[in-house]
N, C-alpha and C positions, 0 to 999 in steps of 0.2 A: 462530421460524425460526432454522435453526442459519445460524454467519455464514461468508460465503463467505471474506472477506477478515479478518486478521487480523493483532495488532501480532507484525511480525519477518519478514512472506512478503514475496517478492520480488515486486515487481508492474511490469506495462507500464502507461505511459499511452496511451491511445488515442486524446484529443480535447484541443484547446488548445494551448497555448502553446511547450510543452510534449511536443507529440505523438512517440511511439516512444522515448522516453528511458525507463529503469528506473532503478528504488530500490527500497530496504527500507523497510517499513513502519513507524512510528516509534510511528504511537499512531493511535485508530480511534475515531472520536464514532459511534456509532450512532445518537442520537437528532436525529441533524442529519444524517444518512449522508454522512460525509466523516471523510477521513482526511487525516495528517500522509507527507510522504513522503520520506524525504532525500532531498536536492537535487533537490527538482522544487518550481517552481509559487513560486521564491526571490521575494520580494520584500524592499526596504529599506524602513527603520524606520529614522527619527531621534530617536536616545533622549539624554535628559540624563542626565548624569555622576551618577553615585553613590557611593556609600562601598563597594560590591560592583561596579559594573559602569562599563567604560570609557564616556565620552560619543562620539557622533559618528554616522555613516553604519553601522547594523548589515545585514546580507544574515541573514534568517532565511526558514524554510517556511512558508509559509500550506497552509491546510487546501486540498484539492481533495476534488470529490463522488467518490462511492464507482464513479457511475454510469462517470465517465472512467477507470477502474482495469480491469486486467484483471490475474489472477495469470501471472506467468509460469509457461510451463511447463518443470517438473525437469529436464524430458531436452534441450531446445532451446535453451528460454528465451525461445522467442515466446508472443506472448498465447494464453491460452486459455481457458476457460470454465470452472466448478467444476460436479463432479457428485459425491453423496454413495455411500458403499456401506457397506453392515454388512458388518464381517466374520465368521467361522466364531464368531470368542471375541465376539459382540456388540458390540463397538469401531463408532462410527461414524464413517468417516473421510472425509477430501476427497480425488475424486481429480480429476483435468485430463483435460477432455474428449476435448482433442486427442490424449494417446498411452495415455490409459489409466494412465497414473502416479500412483502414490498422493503427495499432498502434504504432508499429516503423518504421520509416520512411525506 
């Protein structure tokens, strides 16, 4: 199955903690189906000092499931659904349900 969601698209949260905030997509586990999201879903980490990384209280993203994700749409940028379309030259591309906008160029 081709994937609706992908690392770089802009996506809505729609459930949790988190709900109606947007980010970009950072990185996308399919075999776990969850993704990475900037600044959503922040939790802290207390990490020891290293020879590379400061010690103390870090704010980094945790993964959120794929299923709370929705892409925004191009034209609005509210949530909307992915639907696929071949075009003329064979290209299969994603478009948004909601206005009929192609998502990847």
């Amino acid at each position: 199955m081709a994937a609706k969601i992908k690392k770089g698209d802009k996506v809505v949260v729609l459930a949790g903690r988190d709900k109606g905030r947007s980010g970009e997509v950072l990185q996308v586990i399919p075999a776990e189906g969850r993704a990475v999201v900037r600044g959503v879903n922040l939790v802290k980490r207390h990490t020891r000092q290293t020879a590379q990384t400061e010690g103390g209280i870090i704010s980094k993203e945790a993964t959120i499931d794929l299923s709370n994700l929705a892409i925004a749409d191009p034209k609005d940028g509210k949530a909307s659904r992915v639907g696929f379309k071949v075009l003329d030259d064979g290209r299969k591309v994603r478009v948004a349900k909601r206005s009929g906008e192609m998502i990847d160029g």
